[in-house]
Backbone as XML, in Angstrom:
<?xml version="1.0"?>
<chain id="A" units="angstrom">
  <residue number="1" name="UNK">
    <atom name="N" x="76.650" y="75.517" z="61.015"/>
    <atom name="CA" x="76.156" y="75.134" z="62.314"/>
    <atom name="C" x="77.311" y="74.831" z="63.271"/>
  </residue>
  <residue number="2" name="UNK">
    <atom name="N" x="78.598" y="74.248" z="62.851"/>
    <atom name="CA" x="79.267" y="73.881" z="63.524"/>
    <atom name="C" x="80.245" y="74.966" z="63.991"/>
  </residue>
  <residue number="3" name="UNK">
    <atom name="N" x="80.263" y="75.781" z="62.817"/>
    <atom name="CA" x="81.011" y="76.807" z="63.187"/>
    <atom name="C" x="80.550" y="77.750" z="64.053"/>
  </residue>
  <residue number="4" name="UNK">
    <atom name="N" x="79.335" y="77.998" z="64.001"/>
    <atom name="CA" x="78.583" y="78.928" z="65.257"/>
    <atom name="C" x="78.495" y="78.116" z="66.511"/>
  </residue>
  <residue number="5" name="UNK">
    <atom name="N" x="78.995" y="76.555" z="66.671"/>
    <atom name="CA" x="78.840" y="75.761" z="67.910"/>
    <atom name="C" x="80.318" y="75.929" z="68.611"/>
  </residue>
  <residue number="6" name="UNK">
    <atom name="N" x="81.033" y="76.326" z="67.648"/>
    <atom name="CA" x="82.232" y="76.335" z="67.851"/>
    <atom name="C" x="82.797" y="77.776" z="68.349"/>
  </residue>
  <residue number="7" name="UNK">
    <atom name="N" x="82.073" y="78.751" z="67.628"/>
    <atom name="CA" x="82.369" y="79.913" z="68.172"/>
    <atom name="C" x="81.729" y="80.501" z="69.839"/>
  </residue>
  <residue number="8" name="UNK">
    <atom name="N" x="80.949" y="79.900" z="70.080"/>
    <atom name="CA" x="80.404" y="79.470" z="71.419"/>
    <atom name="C" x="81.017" y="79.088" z="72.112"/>
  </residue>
  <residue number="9" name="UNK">
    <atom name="N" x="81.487" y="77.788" z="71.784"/>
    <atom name="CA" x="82.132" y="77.037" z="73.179"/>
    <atom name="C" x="83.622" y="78.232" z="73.259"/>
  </residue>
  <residue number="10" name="UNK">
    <atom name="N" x="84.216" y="78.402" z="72.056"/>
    <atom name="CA" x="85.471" y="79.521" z="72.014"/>
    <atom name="C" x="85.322" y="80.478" z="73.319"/>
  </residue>
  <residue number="11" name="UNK">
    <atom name="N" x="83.834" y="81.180" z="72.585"/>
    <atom name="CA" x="83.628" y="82.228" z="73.557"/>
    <atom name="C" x="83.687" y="82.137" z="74.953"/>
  </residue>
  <residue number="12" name="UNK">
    <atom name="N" x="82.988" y="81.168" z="75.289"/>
    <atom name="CA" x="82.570" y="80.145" z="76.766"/>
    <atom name="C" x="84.065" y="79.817" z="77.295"/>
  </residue>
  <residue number="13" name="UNK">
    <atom name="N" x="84.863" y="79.452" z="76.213"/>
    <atom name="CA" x="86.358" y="79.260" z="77.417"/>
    <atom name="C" x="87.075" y="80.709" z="77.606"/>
  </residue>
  <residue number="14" name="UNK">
    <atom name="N" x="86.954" y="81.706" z="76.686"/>
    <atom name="CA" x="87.916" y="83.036" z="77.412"/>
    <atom name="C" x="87.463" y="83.637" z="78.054"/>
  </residue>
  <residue number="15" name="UNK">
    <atom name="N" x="85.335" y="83.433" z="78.234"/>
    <atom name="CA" x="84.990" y="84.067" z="78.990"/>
    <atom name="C" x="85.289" y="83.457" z="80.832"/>
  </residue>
  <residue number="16" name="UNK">
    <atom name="N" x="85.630" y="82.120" z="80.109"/>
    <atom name="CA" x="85.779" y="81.109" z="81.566"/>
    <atom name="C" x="87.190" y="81.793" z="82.303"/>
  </residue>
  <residue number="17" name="UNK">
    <atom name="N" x="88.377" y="82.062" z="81.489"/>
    <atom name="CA" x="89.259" y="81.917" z="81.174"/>
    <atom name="C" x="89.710" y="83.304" z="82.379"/>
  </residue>
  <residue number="18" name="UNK">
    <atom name="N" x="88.982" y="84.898" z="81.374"/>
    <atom name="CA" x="88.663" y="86.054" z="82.078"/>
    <atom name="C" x="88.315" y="86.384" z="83.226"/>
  </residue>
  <residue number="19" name="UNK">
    <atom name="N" x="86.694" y="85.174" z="83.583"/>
    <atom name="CA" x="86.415" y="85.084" z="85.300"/>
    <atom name="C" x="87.682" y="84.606" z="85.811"/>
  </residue>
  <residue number="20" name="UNK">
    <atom name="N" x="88.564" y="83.692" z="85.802"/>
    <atom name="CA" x="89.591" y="83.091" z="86.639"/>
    <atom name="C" x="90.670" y="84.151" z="86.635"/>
  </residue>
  <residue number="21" name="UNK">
    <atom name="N" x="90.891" y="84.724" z="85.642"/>
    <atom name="CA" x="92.027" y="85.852" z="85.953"/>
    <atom name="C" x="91.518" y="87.415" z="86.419"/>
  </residue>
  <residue number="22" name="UNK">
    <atom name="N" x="89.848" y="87.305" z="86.923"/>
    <atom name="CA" x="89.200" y="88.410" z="87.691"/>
    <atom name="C" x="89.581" y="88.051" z="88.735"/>
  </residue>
  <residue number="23" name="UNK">
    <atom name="N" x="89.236" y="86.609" z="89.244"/>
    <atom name="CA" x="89.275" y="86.407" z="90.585"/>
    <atom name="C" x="90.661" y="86.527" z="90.798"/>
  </residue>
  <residue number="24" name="UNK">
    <atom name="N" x="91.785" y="85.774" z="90.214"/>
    <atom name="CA" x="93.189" y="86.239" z="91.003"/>
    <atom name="C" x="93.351" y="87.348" z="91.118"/>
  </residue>
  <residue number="25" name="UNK">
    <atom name="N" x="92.891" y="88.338" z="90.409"/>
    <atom name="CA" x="93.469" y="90.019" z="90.405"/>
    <atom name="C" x="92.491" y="90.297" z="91.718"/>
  </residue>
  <residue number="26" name="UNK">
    <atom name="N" x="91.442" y="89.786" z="91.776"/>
    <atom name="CA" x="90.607" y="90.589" z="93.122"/>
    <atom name="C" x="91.148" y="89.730" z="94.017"/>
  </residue>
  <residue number="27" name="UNK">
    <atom name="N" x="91.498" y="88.843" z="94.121"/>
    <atom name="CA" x="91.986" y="87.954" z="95.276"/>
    <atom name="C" x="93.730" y="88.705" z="95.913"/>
  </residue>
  <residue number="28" name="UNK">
    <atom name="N" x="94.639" y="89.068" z="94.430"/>
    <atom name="CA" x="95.645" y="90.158" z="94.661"/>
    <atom name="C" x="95.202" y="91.601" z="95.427"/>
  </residue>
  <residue number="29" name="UNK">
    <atom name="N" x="94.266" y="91.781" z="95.012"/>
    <atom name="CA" x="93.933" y="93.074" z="95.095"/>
    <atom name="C" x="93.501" y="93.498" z="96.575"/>
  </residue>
  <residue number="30" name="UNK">
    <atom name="N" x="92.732" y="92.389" z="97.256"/>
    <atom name="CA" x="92.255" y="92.276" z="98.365"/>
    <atom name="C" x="93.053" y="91.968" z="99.526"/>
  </residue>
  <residue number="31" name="UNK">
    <atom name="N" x="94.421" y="91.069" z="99.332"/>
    <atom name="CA" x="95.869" y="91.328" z="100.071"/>
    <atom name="C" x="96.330" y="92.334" z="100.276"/>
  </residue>
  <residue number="32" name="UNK">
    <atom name="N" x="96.656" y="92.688" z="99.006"/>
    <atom name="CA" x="96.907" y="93.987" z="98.775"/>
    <atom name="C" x="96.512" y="95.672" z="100.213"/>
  </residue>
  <residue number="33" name="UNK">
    <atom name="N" x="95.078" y="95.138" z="99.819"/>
    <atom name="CA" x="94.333" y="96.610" z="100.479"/>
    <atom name="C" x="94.354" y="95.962" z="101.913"/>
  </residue>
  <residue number="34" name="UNK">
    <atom name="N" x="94.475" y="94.667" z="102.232"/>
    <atom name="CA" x="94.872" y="94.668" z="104.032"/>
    <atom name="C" x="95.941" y="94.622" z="104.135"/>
  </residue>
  <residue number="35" name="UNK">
    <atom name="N" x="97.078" y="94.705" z="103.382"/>
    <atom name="CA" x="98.346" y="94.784" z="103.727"/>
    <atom name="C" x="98.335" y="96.788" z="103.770"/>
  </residue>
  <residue number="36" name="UNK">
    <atom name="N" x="97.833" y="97.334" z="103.085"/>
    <atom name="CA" x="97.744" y="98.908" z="103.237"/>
    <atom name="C" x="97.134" y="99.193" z="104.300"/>
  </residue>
  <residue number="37" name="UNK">
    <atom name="N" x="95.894" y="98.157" z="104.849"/>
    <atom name="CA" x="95.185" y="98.745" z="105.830"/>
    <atom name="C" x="95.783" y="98.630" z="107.181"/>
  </residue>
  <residue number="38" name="UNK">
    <atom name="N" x="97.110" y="97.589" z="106.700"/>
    <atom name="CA" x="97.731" y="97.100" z="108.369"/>
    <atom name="C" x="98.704" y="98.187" z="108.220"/>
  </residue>
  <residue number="39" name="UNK">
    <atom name="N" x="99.167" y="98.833" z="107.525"/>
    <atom name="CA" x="100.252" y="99.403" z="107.295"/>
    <atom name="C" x="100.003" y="101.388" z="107.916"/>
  </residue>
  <residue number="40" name="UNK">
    <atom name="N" x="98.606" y="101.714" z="107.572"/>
    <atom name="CA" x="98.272" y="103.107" z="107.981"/>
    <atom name="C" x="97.458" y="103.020" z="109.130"/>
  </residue>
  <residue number="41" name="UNK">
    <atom name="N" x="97.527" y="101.523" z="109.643"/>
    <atom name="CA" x="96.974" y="101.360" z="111.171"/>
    <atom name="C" x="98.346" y="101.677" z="111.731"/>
  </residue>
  <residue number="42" name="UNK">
    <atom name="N" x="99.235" y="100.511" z="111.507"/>
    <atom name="CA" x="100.328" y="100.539" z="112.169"/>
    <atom name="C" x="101.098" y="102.187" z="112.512"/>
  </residue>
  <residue number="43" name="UNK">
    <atom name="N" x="100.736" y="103.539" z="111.424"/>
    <atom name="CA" x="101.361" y="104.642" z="111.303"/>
    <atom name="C" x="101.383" y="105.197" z="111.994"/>
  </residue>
  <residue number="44" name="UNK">
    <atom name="N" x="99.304" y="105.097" z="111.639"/>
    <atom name="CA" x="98.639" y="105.713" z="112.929"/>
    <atom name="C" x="98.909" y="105.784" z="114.448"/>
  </residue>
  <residue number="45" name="UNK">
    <atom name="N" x="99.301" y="104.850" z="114.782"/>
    <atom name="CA" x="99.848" y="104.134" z="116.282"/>
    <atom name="C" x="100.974" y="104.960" z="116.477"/>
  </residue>
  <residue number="46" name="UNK">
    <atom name="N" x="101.686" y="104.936" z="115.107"/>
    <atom name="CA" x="103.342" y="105.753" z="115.646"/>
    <atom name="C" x="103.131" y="106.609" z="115.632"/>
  </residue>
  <residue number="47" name="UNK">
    <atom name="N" x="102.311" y="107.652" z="115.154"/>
    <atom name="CA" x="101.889" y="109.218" z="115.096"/>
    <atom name="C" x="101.395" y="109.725" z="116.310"/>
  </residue>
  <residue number="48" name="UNK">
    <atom name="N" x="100.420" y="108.559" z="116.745"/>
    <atom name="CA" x="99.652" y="109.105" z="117.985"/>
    <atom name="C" x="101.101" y="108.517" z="118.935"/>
  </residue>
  <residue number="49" name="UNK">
    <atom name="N" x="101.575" y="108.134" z="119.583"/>
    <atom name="CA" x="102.870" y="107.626" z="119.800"/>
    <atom name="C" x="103.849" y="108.678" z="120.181"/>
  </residue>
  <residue number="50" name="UNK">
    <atom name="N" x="103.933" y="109.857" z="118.867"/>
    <atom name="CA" x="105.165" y="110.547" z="118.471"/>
    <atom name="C" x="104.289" y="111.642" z="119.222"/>
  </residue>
  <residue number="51" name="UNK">
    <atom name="N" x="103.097" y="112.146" z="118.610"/>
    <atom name="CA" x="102.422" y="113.177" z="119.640"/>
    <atom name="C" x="102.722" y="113.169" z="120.756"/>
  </residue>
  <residue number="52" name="UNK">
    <atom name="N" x="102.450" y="112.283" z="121.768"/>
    <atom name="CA" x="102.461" y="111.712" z="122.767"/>
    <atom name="C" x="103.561" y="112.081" z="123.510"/>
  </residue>
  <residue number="53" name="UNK">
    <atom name="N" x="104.785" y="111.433" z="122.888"/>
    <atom name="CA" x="105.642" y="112.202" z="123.338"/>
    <atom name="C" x="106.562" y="114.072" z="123.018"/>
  </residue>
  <residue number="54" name="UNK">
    <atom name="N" x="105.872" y="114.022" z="121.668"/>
    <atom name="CA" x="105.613" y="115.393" z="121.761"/>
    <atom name="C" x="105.217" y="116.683" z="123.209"/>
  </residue>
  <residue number="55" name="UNK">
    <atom name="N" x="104.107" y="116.187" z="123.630"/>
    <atom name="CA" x="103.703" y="116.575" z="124.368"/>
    <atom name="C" x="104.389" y="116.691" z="125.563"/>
  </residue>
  <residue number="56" name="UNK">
    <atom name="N" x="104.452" y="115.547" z="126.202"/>
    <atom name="CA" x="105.395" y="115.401" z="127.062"/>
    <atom name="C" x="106.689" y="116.029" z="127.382"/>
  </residue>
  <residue number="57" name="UNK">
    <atom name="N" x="107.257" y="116.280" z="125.933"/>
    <atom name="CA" x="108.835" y="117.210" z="125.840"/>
    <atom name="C" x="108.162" y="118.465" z="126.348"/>
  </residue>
  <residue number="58" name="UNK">
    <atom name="N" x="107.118" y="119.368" z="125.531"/>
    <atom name="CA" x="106.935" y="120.340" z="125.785"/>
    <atom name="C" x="106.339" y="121.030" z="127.378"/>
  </residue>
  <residue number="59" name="UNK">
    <atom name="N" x="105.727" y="119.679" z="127.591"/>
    <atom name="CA" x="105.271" y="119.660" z="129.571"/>
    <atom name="C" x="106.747" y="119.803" z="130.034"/>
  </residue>
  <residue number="60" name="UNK">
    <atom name="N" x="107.667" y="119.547" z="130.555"/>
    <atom name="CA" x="108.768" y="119.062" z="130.166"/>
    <atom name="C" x="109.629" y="120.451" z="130.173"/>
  </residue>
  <residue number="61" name="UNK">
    <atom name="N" x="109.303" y="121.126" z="129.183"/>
    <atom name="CA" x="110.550" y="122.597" z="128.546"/>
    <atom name="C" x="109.370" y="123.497" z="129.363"/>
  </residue>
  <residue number="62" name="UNK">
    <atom name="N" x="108.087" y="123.824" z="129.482"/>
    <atom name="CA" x="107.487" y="124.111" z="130.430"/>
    <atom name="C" x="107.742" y="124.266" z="131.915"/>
  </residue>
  <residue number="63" name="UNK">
    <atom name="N" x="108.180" y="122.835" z="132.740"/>
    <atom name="CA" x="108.400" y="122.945" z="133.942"/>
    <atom name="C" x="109.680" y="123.609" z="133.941"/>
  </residue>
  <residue number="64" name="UNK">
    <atom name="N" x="111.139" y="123.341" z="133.174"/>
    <atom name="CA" x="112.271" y="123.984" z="133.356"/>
    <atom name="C" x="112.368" y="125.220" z="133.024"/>
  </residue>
  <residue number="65" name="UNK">
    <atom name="N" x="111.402" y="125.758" z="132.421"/>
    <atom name="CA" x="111.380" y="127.314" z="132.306"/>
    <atom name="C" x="110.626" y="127.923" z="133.433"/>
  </residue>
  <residue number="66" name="UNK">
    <atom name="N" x="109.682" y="127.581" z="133.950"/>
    <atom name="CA" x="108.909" y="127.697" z="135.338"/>
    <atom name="C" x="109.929" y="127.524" z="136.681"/>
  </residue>
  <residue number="67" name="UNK">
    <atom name="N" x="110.840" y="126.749" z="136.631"/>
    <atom name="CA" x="111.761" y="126.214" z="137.672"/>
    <atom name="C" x="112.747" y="127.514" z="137.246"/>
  </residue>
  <residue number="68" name="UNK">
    <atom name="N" x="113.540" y="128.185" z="136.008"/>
    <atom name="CA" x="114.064" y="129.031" z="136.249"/>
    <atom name="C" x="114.264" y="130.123" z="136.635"/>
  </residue>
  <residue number="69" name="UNK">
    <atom name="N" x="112.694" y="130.562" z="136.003"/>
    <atom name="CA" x="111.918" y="131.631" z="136.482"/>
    <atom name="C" x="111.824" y="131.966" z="137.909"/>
  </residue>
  <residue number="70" name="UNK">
    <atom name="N" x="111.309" y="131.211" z="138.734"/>
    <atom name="CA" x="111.520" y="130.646" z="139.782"/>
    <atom name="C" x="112.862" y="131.042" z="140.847"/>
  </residue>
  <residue number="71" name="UNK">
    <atom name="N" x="113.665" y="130.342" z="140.163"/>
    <atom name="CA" x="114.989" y="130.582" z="140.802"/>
    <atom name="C" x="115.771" y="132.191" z="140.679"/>
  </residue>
  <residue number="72" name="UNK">
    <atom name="N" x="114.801" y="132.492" z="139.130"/>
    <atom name="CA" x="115.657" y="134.272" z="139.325"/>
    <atom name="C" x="115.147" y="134.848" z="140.208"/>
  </residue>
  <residue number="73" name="UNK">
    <atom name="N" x="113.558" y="135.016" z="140.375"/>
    <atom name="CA" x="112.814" y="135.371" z="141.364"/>
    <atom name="C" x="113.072" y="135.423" z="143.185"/>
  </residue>
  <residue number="74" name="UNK">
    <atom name="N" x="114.091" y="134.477" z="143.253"/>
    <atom name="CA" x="114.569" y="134.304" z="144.572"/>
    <atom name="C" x="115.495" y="135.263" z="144.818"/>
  </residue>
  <residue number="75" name="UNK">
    <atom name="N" x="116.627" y="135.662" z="143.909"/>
    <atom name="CA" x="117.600" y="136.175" z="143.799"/>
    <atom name="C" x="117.586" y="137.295" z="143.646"/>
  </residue>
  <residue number="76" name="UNK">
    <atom name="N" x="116.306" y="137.992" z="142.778"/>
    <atom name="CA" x="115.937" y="139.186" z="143.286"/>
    <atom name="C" x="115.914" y="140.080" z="144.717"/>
  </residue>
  <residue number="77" name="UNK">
    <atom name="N" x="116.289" y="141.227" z="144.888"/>
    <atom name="CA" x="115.803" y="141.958" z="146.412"/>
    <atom name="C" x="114.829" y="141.711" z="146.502"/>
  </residue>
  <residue number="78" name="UNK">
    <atom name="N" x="114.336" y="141.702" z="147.807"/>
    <atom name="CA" x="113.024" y="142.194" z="148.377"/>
    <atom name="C" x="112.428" y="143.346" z="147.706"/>
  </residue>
  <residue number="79" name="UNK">
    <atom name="N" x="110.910" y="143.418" z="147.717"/>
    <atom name="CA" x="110.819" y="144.430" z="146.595"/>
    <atom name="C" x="110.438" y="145.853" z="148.244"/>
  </residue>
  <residue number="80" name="UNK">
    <atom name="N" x="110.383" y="146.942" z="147.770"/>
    <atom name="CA" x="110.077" y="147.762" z="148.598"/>
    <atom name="C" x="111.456" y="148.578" z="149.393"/>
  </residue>
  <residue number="81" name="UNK">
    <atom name="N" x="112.588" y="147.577" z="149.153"/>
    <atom name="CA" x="114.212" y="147.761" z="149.995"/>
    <atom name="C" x="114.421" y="148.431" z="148.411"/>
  </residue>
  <residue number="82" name="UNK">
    <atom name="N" x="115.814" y="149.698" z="148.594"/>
    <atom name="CA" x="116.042" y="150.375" z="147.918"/>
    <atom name="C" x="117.231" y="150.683" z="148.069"/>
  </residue>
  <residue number="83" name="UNK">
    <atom name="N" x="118.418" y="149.706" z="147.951"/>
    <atom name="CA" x="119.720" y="149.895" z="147.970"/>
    <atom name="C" x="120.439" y="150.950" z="147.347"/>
  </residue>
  <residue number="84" name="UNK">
    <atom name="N" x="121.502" y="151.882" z="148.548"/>
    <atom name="CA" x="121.640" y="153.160" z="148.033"/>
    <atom name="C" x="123.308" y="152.847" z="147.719"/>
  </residue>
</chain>
């Protein structure tokens, strides 16, 4: 009898024992996943960020190729004149 009272309460403390080292691991675990979640927010921001100015360069290499274009176009003859 005593020994089956005993193997009880045994059981009853590692099972006690197990819940307390669930909760620290989910309590780790749950830092954890907002420290990841601040971390591929934060990325996100620099990506959209880096696009951003992505874009901008290429608006950018756009106008100075338009502006050169431009400038050969001036320098051209008149069209229709036929220098002999």
């Amino acid at each position: 009898m005593f020994k089956k009272l005993f193997e009880i309460f045994r059981t009853q403390l590692f099972l006690a024992r197990d819940v307390d080292e669930n909760k620290a691991a989910i309590t780790a675990l749950r830092r954890e996943l907002d420290e990841l979640t601040e971390l591929v927010s934060n990325l996100q921001h620099e990506i959209q960020s880096i696009r951003e100015g992505e874009r901008h360069e290429r608006e950018k290499t756009l106008l100075k190729i338009e502006n050169a274009l431009l400038k050969m176009e001036r320098q051209l003859p008149p069209p229709g004149k036929k220098s002999k």
